[in-house]
N, CA and C atoms as an extended XYZ file, in Angstrom:
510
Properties=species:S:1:pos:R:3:atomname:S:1:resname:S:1:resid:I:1 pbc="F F F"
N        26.841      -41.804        4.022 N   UNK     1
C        26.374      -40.579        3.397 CA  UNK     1
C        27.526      -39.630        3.171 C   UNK     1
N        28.105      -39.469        2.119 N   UNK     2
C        29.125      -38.702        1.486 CA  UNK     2
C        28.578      -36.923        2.039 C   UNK     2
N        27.565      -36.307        1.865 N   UNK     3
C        27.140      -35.300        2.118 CA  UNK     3
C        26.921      -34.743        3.925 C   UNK     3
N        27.030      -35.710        4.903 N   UNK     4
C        26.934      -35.981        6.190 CA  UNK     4
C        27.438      -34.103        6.536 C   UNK     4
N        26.630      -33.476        6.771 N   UNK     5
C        27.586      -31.910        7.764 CA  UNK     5
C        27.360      -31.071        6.259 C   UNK     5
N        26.593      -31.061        5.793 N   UNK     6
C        26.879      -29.918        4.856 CA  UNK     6
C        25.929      -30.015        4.294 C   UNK     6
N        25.331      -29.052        4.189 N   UNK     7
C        24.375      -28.278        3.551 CA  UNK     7
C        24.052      -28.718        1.905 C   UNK     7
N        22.660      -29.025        1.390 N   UNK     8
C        22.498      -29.510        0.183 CA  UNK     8
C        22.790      -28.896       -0.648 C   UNK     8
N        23.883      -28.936       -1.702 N   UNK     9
C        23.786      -27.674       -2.405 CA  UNK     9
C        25.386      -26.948       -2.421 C   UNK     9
N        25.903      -27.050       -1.566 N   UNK    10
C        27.364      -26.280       -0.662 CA  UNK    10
C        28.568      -27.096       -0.744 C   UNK    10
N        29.385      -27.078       -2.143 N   UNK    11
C        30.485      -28.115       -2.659 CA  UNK    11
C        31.309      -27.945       -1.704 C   UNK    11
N        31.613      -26.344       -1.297 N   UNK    12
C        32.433      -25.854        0.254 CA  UNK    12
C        32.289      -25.825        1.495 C   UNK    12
N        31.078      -26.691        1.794 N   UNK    13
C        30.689      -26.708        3.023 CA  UNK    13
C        29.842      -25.419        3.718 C   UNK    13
N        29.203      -25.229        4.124 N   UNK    14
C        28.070      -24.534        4.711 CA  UNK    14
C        28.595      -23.141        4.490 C   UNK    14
N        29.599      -22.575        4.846 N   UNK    15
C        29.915      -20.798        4.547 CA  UNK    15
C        30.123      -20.608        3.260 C   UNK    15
N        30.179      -21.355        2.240 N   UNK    16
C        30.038      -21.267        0.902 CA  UNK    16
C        28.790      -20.943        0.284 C   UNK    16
N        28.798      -19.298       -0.078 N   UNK    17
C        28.133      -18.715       -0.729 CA  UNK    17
C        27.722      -19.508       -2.183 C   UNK    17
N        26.007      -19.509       -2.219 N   UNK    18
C        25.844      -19.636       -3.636 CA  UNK    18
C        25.874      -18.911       -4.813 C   UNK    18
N        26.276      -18.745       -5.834 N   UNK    19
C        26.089      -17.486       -6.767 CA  UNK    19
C        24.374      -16.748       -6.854 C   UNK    19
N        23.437      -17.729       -6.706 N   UNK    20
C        22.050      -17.020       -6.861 CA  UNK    20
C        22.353      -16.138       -5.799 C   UNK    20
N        22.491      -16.392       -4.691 N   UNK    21
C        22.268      -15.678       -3.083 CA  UNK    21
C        22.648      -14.750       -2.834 C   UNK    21
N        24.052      -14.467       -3.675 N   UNK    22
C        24.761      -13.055       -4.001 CA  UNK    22
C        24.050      -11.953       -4.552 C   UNK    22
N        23.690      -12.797       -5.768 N   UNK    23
C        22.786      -11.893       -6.445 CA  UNK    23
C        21.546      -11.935       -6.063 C   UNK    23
N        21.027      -12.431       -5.311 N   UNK    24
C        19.979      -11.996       -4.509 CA  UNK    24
C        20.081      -10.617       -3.479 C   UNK    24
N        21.471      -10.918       -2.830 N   UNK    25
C        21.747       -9.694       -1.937 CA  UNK    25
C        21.672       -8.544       -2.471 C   UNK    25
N        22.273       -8.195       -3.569 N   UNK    26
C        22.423       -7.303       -4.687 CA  UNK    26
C        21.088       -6.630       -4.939 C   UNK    26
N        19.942       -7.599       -5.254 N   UNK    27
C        18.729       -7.256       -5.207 CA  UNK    27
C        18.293       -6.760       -4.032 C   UNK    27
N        18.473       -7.074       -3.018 N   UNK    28
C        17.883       -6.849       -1.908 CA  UNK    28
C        18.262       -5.326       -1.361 C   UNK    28
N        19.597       -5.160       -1.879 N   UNK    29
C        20.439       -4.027       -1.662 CA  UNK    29
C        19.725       -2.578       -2.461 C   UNK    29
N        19.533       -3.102       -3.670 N   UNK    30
C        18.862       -2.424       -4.179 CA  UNK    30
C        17.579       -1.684       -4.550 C   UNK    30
N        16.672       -2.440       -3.843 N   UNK    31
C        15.372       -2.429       -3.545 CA  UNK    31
C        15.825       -1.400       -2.345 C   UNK    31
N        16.299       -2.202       -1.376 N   UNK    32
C        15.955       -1.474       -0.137 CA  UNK    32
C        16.595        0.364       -0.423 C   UNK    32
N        17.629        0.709       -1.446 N   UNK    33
C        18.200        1.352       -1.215 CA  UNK    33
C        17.279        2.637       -1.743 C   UNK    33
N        16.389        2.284       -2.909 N   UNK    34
C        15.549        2.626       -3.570 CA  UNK    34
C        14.176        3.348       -2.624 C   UNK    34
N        13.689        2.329       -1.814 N   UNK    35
C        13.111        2.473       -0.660 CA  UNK    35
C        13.282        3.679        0.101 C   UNK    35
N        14.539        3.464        0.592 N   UNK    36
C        15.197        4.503        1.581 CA  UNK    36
C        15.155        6.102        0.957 C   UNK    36
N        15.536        5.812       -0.725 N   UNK    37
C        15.536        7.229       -1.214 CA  UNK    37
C        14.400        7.682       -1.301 C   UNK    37
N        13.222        6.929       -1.517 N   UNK    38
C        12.034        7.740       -2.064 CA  UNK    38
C        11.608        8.059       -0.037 C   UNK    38
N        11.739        7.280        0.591 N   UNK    39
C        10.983        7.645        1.987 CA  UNK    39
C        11.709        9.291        2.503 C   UNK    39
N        12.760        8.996        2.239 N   UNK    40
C        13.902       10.535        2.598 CA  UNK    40
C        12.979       11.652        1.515 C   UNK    40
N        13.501       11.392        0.430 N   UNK    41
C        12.502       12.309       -0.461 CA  UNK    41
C        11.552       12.841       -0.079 C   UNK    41
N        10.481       12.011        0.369 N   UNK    42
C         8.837       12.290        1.174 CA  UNK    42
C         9.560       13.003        2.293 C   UNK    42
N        10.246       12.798        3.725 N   UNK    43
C        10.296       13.044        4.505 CA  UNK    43
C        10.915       14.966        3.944 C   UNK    43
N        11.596       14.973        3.154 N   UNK    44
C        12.057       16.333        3.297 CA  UNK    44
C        11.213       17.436        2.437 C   UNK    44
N        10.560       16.809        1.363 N   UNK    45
C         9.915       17.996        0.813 CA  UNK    45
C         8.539       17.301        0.684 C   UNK    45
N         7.840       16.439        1.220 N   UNK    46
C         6.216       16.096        1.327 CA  UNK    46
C         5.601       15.504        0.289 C   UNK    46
N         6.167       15.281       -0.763 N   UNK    47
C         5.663       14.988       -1.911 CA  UNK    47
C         6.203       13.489       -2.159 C   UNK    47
N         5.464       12.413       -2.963 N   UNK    48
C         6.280       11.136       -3.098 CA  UNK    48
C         7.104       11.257       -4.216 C   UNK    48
N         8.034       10.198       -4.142 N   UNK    49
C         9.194       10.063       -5.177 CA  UNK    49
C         8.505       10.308       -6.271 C   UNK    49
N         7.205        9.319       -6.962 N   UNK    50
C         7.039        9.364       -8.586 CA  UNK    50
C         6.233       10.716       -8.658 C   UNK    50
N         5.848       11.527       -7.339 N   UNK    51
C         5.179       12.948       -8.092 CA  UNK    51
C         6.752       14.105       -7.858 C   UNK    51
N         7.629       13.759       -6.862 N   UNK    52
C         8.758       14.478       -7.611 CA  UNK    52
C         9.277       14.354       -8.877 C   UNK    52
N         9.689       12.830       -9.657 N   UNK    53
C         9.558       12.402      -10.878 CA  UNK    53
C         9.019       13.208      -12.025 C   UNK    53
N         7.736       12.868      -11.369 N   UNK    54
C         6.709       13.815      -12.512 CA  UNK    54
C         6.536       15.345      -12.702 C   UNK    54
N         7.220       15.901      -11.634 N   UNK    55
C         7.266       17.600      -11.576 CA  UNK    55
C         8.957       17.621      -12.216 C   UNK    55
N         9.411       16.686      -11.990 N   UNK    56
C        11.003       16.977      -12.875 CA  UNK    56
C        10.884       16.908      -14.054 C   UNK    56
N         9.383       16.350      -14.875 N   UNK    57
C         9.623       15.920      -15.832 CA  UNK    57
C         8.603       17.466      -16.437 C   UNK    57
N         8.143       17.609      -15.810 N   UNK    58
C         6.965       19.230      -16.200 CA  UNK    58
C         8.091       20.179      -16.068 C   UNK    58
N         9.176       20.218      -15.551 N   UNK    59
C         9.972       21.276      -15.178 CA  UNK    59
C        11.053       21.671      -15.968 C   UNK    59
N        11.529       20.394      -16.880 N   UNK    60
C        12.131       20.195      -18.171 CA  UNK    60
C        11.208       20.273      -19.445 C   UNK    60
N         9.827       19.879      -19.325 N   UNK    61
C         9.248       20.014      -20.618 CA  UNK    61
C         7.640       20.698      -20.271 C   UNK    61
N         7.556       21.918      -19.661 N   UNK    62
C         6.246       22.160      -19.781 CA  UNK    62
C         5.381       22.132      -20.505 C   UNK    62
N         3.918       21.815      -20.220 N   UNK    63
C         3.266       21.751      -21.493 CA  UNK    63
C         2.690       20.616      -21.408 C   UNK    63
N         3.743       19.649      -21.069 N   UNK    64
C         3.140       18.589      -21.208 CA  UNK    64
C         2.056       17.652      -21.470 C   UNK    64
N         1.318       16.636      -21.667 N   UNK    65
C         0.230       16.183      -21.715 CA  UNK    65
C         0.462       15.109      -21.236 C   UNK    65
N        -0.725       14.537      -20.482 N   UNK    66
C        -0.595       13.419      -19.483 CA  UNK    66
C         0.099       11.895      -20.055 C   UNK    66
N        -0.639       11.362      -21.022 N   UNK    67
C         0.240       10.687      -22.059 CA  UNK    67
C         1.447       10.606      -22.627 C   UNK    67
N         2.284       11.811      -22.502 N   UNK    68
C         3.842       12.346      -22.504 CA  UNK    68
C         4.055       11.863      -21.361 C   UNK    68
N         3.904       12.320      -20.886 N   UNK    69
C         4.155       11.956      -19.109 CA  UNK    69
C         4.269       10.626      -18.945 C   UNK    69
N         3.159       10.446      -19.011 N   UNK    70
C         3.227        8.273      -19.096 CA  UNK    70
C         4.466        7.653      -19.969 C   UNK    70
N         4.782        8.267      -20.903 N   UNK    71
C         5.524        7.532      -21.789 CA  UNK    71
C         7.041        8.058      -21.060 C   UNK    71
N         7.525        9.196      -20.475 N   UNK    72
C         8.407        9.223      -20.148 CA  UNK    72
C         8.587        9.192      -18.875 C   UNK    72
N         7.657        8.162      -17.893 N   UNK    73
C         8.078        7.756      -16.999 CA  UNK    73
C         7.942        5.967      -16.805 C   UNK    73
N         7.220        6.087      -18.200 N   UNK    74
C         7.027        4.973      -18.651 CA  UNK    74
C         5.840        3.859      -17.694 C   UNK    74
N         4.900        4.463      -17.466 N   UNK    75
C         3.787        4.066      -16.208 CA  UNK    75
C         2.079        4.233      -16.887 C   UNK    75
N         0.958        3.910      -16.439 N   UNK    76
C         0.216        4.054      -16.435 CA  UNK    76
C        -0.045        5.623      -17.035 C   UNK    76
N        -1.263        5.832      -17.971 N   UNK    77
C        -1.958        7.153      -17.761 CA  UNK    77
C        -2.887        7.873      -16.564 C   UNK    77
N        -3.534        6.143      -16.227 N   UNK    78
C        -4.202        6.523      -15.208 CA  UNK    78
C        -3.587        6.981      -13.587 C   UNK    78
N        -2.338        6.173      -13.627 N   UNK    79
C        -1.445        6.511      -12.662 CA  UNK    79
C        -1.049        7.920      -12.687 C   UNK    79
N        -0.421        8.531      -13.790 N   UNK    80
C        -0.293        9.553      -13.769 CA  UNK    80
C        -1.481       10.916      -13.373 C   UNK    80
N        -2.519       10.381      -14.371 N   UNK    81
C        -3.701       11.276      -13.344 CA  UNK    81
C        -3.631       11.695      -12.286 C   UNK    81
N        -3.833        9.846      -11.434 N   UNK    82
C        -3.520       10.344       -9.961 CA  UNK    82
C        -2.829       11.335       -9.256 C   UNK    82
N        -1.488       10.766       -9.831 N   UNK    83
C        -0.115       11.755       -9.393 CA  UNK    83
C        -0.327       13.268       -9.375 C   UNK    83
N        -0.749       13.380      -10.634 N   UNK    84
C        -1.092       14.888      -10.647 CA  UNK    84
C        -2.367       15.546      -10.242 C   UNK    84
N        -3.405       14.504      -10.224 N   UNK    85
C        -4.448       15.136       -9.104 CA  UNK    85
C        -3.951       15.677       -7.604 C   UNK    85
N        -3.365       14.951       -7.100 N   UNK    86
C        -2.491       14.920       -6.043 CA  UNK    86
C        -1.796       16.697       -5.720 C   UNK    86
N        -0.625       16.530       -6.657 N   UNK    87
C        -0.227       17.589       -6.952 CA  UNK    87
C        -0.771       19.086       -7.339 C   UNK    87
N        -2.067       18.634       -8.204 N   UNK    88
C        -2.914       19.928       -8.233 CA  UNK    88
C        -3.554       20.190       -6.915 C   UNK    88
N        -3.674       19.585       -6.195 N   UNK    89
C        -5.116       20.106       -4.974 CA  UNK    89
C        -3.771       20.882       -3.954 C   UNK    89
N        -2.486       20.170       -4.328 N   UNK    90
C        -1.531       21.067       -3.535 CA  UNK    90
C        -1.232       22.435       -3.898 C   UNK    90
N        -1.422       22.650       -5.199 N   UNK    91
C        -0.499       23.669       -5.948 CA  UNK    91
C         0.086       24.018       -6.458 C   UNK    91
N         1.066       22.756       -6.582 N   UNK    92
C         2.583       22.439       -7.135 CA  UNK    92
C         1.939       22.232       -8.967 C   UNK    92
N         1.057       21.878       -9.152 N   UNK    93
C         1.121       21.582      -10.831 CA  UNK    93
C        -0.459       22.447      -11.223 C   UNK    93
N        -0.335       22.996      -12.373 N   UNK    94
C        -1.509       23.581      -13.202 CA  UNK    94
C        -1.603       23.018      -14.369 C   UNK    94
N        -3.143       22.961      -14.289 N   UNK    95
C        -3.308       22.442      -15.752 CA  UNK    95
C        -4.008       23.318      -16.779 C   UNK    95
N        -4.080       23.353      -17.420 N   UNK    96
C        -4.596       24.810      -18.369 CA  UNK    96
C        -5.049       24.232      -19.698 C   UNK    96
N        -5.711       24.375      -20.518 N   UNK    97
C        -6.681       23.715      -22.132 CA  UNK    97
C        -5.622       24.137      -22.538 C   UNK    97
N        -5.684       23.109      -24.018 N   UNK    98
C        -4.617       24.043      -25.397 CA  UNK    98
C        -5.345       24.296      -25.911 C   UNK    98
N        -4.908       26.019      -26.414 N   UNK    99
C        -5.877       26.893      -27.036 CA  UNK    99
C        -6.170       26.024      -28.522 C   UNK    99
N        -5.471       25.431      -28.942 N   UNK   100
C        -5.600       25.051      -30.430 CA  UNK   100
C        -6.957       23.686      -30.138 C   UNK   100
N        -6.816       22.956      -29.107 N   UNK   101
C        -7.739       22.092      -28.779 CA  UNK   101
C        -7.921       21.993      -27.365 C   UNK   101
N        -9.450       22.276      -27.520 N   UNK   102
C        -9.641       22.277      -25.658 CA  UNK   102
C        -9.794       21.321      -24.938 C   UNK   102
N        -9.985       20.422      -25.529 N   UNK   103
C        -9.687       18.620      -25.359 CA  UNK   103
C        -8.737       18.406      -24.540 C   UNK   103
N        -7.212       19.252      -24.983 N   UNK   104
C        -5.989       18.580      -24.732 CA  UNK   104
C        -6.050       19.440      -23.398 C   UNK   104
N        -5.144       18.867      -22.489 N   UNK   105
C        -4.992       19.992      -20.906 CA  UNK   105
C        -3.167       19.898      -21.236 C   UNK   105
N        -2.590       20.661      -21.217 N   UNK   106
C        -1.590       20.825      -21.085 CA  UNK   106
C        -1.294       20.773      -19.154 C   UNK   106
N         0.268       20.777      -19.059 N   UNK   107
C         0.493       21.046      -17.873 CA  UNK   107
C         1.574       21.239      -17.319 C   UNK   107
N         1.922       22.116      -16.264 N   UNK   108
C         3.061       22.369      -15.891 CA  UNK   108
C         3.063       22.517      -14.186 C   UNK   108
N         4.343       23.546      -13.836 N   UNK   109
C         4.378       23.545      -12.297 CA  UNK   109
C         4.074       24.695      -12.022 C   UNK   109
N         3.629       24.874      -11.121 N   UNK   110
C         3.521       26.198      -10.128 CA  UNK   110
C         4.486       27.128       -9.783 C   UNK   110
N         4.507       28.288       -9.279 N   UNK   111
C         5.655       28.417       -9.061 CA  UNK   111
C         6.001       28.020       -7.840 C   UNK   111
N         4.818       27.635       -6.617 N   UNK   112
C         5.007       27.104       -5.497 CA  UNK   112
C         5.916       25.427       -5.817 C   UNK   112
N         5.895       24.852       -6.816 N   UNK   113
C         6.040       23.407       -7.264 CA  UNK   113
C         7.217       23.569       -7.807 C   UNK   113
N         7.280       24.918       -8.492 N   UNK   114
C         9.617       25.428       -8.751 CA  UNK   114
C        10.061       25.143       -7.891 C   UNK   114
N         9.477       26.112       -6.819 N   UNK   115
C        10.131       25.961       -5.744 CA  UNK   115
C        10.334       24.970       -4.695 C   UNK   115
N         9.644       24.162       -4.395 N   UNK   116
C         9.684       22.411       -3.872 CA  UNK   116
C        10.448       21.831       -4.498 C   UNK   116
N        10.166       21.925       -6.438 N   UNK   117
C        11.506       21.172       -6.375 CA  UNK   117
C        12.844       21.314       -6.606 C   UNK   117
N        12.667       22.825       -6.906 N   UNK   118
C        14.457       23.763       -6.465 CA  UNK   118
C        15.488       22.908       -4.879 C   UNK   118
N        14.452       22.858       -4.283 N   UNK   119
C        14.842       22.460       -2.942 CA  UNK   119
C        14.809       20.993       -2.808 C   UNK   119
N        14.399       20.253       -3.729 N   UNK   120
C        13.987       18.872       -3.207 CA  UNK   120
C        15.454       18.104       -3.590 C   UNK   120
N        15.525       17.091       -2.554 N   UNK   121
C        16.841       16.166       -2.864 CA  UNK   121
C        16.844       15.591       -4.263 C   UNK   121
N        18.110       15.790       -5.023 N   UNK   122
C        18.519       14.920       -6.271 CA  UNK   122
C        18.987       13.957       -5.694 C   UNK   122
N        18.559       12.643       -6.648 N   UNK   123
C        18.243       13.159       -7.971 CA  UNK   123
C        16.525       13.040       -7.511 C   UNK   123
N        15.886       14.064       -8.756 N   UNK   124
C        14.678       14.533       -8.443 CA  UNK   124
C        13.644       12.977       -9.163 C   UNK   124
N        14.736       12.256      -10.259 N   UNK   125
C        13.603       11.202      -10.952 CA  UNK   125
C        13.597       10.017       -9.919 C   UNK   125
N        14.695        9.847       -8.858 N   UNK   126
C        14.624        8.929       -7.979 CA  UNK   126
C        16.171        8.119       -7.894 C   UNK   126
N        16.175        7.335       -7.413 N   UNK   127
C        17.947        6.513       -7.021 CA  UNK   127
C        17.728        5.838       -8.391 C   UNK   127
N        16.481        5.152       -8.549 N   UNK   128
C        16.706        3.568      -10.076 CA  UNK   128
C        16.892        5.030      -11.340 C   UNK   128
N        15.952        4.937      -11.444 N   UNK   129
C        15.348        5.633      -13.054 CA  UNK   129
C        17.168        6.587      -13.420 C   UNK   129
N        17.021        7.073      -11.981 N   UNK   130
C        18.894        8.128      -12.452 CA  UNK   130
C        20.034        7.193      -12.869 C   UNK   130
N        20.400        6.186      -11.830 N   UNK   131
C        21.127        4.838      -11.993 CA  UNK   131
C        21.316        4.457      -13.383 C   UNK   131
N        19.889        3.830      -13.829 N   UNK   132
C        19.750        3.708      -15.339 CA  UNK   132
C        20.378        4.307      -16.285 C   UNK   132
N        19.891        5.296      -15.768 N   UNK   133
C        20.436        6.560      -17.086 CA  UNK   133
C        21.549        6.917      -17.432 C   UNK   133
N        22.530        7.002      -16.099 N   UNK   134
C        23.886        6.770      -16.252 CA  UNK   134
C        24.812        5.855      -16.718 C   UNK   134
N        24.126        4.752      -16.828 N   UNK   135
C        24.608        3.564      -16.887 CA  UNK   135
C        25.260        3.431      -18.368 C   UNK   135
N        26.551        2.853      -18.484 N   UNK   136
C        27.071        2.233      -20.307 CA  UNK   136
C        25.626        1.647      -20.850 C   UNK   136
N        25.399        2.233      -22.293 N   UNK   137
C        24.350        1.438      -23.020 CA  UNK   137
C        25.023       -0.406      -23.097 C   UNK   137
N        26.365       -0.522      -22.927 N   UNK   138
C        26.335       -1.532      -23.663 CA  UNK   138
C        25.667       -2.535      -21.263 C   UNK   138
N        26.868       -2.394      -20.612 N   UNK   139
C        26.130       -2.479      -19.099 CA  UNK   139
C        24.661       -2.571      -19.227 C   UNK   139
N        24.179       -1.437      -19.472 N   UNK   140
C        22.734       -1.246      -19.516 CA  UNK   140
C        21.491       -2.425      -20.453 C   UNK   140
N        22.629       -3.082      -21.629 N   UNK   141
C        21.861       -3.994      -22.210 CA  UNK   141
C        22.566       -5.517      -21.737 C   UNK   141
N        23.467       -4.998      -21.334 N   UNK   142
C        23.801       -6.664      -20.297 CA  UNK   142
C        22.812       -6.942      -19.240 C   UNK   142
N        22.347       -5.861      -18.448 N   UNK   143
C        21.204       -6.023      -17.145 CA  UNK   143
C        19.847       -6.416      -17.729 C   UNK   143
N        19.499       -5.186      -18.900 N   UNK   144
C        18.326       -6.208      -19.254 CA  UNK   144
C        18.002       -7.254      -19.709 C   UNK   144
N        18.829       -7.964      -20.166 N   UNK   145
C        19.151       -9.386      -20.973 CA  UNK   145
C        18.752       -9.965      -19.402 C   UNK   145
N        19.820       -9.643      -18.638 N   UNK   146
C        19.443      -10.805      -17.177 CA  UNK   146
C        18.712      -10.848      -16.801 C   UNK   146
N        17.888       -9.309      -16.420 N   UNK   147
C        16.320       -9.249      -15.765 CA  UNK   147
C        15.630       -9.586      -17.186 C   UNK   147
N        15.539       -9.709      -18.159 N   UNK   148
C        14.694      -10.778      -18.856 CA  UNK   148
C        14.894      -11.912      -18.652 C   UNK   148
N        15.867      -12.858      -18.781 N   UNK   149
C        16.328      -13.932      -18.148 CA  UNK   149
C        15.373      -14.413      -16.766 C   UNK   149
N        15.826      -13.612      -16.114 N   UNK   150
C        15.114      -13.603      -14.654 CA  UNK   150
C        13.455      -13.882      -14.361 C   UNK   150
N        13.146      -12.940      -15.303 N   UNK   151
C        11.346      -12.778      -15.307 CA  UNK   151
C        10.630      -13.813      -16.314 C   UNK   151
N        11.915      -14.702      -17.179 N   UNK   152
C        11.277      -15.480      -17.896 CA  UNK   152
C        11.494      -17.127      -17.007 C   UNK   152
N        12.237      -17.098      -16.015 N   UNK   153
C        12.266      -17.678      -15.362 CA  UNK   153
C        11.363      -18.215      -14.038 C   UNK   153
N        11.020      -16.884      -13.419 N   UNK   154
C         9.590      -16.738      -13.119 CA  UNK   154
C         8.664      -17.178      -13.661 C   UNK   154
N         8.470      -16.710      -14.803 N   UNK   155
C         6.888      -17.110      -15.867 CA  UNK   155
C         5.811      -16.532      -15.226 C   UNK   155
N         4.782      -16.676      -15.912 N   UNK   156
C         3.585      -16.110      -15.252 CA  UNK   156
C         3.502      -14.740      -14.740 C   UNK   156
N         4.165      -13.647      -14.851 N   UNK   157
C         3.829      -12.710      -14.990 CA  UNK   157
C         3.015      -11.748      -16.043 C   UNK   157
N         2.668      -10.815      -14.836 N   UNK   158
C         1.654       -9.830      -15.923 CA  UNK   158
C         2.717       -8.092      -16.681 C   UNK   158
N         2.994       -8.464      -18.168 N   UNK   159
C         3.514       -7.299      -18.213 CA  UNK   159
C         3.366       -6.031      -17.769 C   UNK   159
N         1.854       -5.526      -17.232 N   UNK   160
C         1.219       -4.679      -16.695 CA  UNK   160
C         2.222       -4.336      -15.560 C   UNK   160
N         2.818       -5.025      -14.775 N   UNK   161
C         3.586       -4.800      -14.041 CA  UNK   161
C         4.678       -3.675      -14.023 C   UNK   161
N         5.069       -4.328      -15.086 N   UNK   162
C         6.173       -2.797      -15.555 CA  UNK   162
C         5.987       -1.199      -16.020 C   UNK   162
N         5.025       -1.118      -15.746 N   UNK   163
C         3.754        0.155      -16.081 CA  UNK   163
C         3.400        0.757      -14.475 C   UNK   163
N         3.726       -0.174      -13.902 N   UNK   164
C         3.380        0.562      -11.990 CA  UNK   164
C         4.726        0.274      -11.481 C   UNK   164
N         4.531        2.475      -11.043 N   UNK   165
C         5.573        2.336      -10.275 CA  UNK   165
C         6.050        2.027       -9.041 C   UNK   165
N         6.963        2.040       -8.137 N   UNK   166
C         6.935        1.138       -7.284 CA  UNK   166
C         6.628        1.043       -6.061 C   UNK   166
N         5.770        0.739       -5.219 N   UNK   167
C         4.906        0.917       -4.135 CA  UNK   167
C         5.152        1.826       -3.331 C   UNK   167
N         6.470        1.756       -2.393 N   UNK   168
C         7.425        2.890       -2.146 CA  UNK   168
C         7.392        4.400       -2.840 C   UNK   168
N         7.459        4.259       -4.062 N   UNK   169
C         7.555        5.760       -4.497 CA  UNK   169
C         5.788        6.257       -4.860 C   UNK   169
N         5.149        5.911       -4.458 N   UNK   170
C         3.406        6.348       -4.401 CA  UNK   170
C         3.344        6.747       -3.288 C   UNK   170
């Protein structure tokens, strides 16, 4: 047996890193790091990561409408509801009719909800969503090429997925 002492797989013998495994760590690194920010977040100003998110995003564009919201956090409507039900029974967000249609609820922050997130740790949209944003467009379209790669590799996923945010930050 030519392979006798070494690991299936391991041209270098057993401490020889595979390239998936790396980039697995990477993932792992990143998740967890993600994790860590939204739990700190909660721990210092009470609120979860995606309803700090969502008050950063009322705080730059008041007015808002829940559907805005969805699209620029890129999640559920119904999720967002939540979020901001949440947030209203606290204080931090108001919702008010538009006079032109009473249909529509506009919405914004409180001033109790300025102030939470005057004080709340940046970045206020979270560790990923900021990451992103910073990122070279051209970087930025090298990663998604891979995580498409990745998820088509998988198979069988539900795009719905990418519409909920991430367990941690709820």
């Amino acid at each position: 047996m030519a392979n006798k002492g070494k690991k299936a797989g391991h041209a270098n013998g057993p401490e020889a890193e595979l390239p998936h495994l790396d980039t697995l760590k990477k993932l792992r690194i990143v998740i967890r790091a993600a994790q860590r920010h939204s739990a700190w977040i909660e721990k210092q100003c009470g609120v979860a990561g995606a309803q700090l998110w969502l008050m950063q995003e009322l705080e730059e564009m008041p007015g808002l409408r829940v559907g805005e919201i969805a699209d620029r956090m890129a999640i559920h409507q119904t999720t967002v509801s939540n979020l901001l039900d949440a947030l209203e029974k606290r204080g931090l967000v108001v919702k008010t009719r538009d006079p032109e249609d009473q249909r529509a609820v506009k919405l914004a922050l409180s001033d109790e909800g300025r102030k939470l997130l005057e004080s709340a740790p940046k970045p206020a949209r979270g560790l990923l969503p900021e990451a992103l944003r910073q990122m070279e467009p051209e970087q930025l379209a090298l990663l998604d090429r891979g995580l498409q790669e990745l998820l088509n590799s998988i198979g069988m996923l539900d795009d719905s997925y990418g519409l909920q945010p991430m367990p941690f930050t709820m």
